[in-house]
N, C-alpha and C positions, 0 to 999 in steps of 0.2 A: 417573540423573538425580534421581530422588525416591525416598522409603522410604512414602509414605504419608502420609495427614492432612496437615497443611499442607506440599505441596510448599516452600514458599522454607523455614519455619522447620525441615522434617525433613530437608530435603537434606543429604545427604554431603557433596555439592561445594561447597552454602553454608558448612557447617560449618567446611569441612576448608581454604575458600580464603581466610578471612578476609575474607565480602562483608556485609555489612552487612542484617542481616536484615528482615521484613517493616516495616511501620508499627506500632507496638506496641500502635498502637489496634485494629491487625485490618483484615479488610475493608472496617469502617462509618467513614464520614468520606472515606473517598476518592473521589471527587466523579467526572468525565469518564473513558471509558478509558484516555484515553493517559497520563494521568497516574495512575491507577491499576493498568497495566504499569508504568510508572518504579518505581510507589514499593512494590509488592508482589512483579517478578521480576525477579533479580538475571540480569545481564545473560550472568555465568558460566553460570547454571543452560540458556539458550536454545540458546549456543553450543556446550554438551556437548551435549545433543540434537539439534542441528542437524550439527554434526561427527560421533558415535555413541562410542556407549562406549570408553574406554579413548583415544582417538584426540589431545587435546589433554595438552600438557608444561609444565611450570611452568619456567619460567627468572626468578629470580630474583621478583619480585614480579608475573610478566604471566605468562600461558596462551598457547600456541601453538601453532600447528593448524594444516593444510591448509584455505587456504581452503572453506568451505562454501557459497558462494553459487552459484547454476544456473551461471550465465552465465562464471565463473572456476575455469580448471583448471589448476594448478599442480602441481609434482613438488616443490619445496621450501617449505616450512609456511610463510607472511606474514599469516595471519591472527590478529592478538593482542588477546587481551581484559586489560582492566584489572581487577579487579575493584575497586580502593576506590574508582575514579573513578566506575565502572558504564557501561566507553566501551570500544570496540573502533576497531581498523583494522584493515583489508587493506594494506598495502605495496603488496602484490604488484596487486593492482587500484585502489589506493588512493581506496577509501571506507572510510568508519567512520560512526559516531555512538551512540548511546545502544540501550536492549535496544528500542524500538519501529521503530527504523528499522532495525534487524537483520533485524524478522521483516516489516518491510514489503518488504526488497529480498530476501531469501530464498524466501518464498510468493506475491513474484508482485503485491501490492499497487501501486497508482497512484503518484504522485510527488504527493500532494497530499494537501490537509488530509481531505477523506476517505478515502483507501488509507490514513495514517497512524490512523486511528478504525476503522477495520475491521480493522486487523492488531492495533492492541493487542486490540481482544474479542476475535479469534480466538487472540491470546494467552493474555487470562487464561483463557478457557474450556480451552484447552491444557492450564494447569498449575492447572486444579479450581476458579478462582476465579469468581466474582459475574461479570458484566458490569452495571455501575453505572448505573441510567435514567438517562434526559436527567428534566429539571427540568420542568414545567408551564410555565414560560415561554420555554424553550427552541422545544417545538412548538409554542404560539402563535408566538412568532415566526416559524417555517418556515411554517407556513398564513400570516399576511401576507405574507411575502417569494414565495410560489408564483407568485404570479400576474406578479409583476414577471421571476421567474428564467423562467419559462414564455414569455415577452413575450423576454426576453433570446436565447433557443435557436431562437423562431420566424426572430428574426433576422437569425441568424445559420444556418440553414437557409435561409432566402431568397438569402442572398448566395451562401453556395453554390452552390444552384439556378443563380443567374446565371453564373457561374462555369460549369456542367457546361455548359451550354445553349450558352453562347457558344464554349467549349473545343471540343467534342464535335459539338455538333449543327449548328452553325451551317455549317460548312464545307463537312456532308453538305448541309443544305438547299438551299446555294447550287447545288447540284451539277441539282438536282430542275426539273422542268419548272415555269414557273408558275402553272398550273393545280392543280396537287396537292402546292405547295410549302404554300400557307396550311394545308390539313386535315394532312400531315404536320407542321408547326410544332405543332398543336395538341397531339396525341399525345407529340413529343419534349418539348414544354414539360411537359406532366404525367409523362412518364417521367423528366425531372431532379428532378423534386420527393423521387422513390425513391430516383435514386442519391445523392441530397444529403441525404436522411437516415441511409442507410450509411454514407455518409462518415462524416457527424459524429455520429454512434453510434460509430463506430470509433477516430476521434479522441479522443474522449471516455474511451473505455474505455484508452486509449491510456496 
């Protein structure tokens, strides 16, 4: 995969595939992670590592490999990286896209704007690079927005709640004498409040 010092500009496989090497400014200047995956690791260099040594073929100007992704198991090789474009597809599963969304759907990362900002740091940190701060204005604005995204989850944890309560508990309640239907209501209402943040803990990580 690499020789050392700058994975992208010492790479073999950078060298040898015709990918287009680092930002010639270096590390500095490259602003948010995921665009400082894009523009510092070449999409070849992920896919040789992700596939393992020796294991991808050049056919004409693309790479091709047995797919590498968990979830896709194949006998005949569909997975092709581009290098000039810095784009892959699977055929054989058919996804593709650029080197960030390679290692978002390979390690396991969310389908959203932050599984895509966590997979590229855990990218550049991979191949030896910086992970690039957020900006001063950036976390000002996450502490204003807190309170309204916190207002948002409460919610939608509520509706849930109602949701479990009414699913779940209601149908036992109904079952219950009326004398000991009120104090059990009491208890199953605050026991939906737990499974309705599971849920949507779960969902979320989802």
């Amino acid at each position: 995969m690499t020789t050392g010092g700058n994975p992208v500009q010492d790479s073999v496989y950078t060298r040898d595939r015709g990918v287009a090497t680092a930002n010639p400014q270096g590390d500095r200047g490259v602003g948010k992670p995921i665009e400082a995956a894009k523009a510092l690791i070449p999409t070849i260099d992920l896919a040789d590592l992700l596939c393992g040594p020796g294991q991808m073929r050049r056919v004409g100007d693309r790479w091709i490999a047995l797919c590498p992704l968990p979830d896709h198991n194949e006998k005949t090789p569909s997975f092709t990286v581009y290098p000039g474009e810095q784009g892959w597809y699977c055929y054989g599963c058919q996804r593709g896209g650029d080197v960030v969304d390679l290692a978002r759907i390979a390690w396991g990362f969310p389908d959203d704007g932050r599984g895509a900002a966590e997979a590229a740091a855990y990218l550049l940190m991979e191949f030896g690079h910086p992970v690039p701060e957020r900006p001063a204005p950036w976390h000002a604005r996450q502490s204003r927005q807190r309170p309204v995204r916190d207002r948002i989850d409460a919610e939608r944890v509520e509706h849930v709640r109602l949701l479990v309560f009414r699913l779940i508990w209601m149908p036992w309640l109904r079952g219950l004498p009326g004398r000991v239907r009120e104090e059990a209501a009491d208890s199953a209402w605050a026991e939906s409040r737990h499974t309705a943040l599971r849920l949507y803990e779960q969902r979320r990580g989802a």
